[in-house]
C-alpha positions as CSV (number, residue, x, y, z in Angstrom):
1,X,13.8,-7.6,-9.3
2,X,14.3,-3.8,-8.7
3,X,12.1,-1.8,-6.7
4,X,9.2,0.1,-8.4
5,X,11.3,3.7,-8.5
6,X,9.3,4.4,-12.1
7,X,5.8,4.0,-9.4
8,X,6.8,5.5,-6.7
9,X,10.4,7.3,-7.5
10,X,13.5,6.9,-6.1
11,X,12.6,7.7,-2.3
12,X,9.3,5.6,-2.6
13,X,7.1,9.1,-1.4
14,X,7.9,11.0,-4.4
15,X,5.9,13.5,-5.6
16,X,6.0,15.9,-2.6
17,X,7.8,18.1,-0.7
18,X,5.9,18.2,2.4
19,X,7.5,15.5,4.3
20,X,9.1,16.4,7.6
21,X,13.1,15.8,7.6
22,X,13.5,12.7,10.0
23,X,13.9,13.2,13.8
24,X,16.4,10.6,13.9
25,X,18.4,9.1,12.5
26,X,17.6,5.6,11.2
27,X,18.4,2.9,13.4
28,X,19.8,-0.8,12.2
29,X,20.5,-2.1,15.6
30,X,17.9,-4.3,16.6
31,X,17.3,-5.5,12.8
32,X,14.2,-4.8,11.4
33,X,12.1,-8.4,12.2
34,X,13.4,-8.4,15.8
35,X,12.4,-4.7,16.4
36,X,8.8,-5.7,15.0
37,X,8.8,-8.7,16.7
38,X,9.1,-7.1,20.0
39,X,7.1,-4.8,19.8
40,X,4.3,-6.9,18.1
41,X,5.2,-8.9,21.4
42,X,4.4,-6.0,23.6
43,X,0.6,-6.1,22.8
44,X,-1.8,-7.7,24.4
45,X,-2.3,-11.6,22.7
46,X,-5.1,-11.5,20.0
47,X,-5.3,-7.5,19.2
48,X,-2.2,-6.7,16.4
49,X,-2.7,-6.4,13.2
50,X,0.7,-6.4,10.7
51,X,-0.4,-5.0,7.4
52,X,1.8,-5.7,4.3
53,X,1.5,-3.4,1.2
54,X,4.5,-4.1,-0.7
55,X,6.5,-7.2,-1.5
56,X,5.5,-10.3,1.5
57,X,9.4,-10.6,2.0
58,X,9.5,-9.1,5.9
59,X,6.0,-10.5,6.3
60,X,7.2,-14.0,6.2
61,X,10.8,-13.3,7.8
62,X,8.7,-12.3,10.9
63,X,6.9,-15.5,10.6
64,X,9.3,-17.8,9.6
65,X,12.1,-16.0,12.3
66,X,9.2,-16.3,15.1
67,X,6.8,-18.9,14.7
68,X,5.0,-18.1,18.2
69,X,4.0,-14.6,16.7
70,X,1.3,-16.2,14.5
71,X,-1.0,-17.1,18.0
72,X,0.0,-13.8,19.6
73,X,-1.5,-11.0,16.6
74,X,-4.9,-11.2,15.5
75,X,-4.5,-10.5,11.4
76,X,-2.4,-9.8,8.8
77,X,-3.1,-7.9,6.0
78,X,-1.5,-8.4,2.3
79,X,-2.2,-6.3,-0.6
80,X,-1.0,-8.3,-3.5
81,X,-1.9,-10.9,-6.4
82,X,-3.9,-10.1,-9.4
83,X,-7.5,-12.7,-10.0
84,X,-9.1,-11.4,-13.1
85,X,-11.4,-13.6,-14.9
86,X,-13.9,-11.3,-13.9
87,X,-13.2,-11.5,-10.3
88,X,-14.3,-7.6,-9.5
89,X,-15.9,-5.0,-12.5
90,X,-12.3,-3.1,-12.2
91,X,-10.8,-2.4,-15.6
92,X,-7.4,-4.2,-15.0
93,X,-6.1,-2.8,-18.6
94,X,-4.5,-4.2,-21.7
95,X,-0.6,-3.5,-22.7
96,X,-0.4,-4.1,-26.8
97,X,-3.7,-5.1,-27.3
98,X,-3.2,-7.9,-24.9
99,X,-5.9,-8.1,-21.9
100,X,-4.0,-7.6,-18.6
101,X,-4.6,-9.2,-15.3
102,X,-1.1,-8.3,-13.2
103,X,0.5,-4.8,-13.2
104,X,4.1,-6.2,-14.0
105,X,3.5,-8.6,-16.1
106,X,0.3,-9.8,-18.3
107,X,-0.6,-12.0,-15.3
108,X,1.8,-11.3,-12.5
109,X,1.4,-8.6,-9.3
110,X,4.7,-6.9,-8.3
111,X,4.4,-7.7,-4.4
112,X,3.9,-11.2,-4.8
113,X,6.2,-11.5,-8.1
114,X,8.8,-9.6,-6.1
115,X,9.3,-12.5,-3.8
116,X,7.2,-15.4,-4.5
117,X,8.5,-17.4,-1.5
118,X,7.7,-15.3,1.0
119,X,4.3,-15.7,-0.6
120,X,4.1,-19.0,-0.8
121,X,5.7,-19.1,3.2
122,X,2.8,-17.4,4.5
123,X,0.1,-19.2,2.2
124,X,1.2,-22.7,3.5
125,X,1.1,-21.6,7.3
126,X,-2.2,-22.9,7.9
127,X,-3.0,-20.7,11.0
128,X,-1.5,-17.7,9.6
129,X,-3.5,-18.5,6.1
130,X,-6.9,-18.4,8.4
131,X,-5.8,-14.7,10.0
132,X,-4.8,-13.4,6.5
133,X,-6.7,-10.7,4.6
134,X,-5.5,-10.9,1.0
135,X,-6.8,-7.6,-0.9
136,X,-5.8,-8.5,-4.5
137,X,-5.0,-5.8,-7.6
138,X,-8.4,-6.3,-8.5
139,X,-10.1,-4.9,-5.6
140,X,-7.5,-1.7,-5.3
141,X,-8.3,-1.1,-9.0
142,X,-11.6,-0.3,-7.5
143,X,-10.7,3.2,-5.5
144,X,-10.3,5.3,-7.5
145,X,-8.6,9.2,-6.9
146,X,-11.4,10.8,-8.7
147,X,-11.7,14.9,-9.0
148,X,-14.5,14.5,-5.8
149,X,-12.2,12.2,-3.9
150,X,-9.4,14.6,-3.9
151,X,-11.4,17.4,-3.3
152,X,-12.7,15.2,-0.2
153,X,-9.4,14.1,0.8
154,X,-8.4,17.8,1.0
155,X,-11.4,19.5,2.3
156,X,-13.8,16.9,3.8
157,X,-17.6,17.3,3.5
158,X,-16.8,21.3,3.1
159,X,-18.1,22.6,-0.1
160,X,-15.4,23.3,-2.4
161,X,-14.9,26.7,-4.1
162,X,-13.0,26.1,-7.9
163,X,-10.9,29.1,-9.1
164,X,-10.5,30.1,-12.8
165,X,-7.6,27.5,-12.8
166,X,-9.8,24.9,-12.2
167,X,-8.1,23.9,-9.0
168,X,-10.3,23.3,-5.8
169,X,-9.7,26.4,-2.9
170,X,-11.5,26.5,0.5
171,X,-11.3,30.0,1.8
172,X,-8.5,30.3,0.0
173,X,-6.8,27.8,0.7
174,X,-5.1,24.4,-1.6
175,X,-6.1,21.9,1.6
176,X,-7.5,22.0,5.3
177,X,-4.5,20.9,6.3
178,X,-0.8,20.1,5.2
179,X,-1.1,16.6,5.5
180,X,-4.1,16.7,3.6
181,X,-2.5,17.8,0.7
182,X,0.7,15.9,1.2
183,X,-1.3,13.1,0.5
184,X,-3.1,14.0,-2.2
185,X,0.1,15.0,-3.6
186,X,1.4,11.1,-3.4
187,X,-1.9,10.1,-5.0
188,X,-1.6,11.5,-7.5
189,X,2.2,11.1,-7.9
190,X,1.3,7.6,-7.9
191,X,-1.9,8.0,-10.1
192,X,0.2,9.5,-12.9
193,X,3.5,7.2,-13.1
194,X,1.0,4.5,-12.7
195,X,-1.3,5.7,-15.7
């Protein structure tokens, strides 16, 4: 499988140019699962949470790599699968006139598709299973980036002033604040290749 670049584009935050260049540069030495490892490990027992919204894969490398992590955090997260069958009132779409329950294939959900083992991995863990919060296609089908989210997500509870563009201003303004509007900006990247 490739990654998503027609989602999310080539960097995986396209769609803005507000991003800060990086710091630093990126660092390989510890890998990846041991740098998250110890500093998961640096937290008091029972208070971590690891949240996974793409493929499972480093999700269950940190398990499977170190067991004794699973007693030390207090949740994990997934965003992945698809349910259907009526599952939530989200409109999951239809490709060809066929009714869709995945987004990559009629039934099949990218981040678990991507690397079904890694699902399957955490799944069978049995403690791990009883900290996991699984938020499924259906349920982000819910929020949706309306016009009055955006206009929340840029201004907050501020009444919003529309110019003869149609495009929301505050005092003059495109959003309160830069990071505001970058992330709007990646909403709606996302909202459009995802369309």
């Amino acid at each position: 499988m490739h990654a998503p670049t027609d989602i999310h584009g080539e960097s995986g935050l396209d769609g803005t140019d507000l991003l800060p260049p990086p710091a630093v540069e990126a660092r390989t030495n510890p890998p990846a699962i041991d740098a998250a490892y110890a500093a998961l490990k640096a937290t008091p027992p029972g208070t971590a949470w690891v949240v996974a919204t793409g493929a499972f894969t480093n999700a269950a490398a940190l398990f499977l790599k170190y067991p004794d992590l699973v007693g030390h955090i207090r949740g994990l997260s997934l965003m992945g699968g698809a349910l259907g069958g009526g599952f939530t009132p989200a409109v999951l779409g239809e490709v060809a006139g066929v009714p869709r329950v995945g987004n990559w294939t009629q039934f099949a959900e990218f981040n678990v598709l991507a690397d079904p083992e890694a699902a399957a991995a955490i799944f069978a863990n049995r403690e791990l299973a009883r900290k996991t919060t699984l938020i499924p296609l259906d349920v982000t089908h819910l929020v949706l980036t309306t016009e009055s989210v955006r206009d929340l997500l840029l201004y907050g509870r501020e009444e919003v002033e529309r110019g003869t563009d149609g495009e929301a201003r505050r005092n003059g303004k495109p959003g309160k604040t830069k990071l505001r509007v970058m992330l709007v900006e990646l909403l709606m990247f996302f909202a459009k290749t995802y369309k």
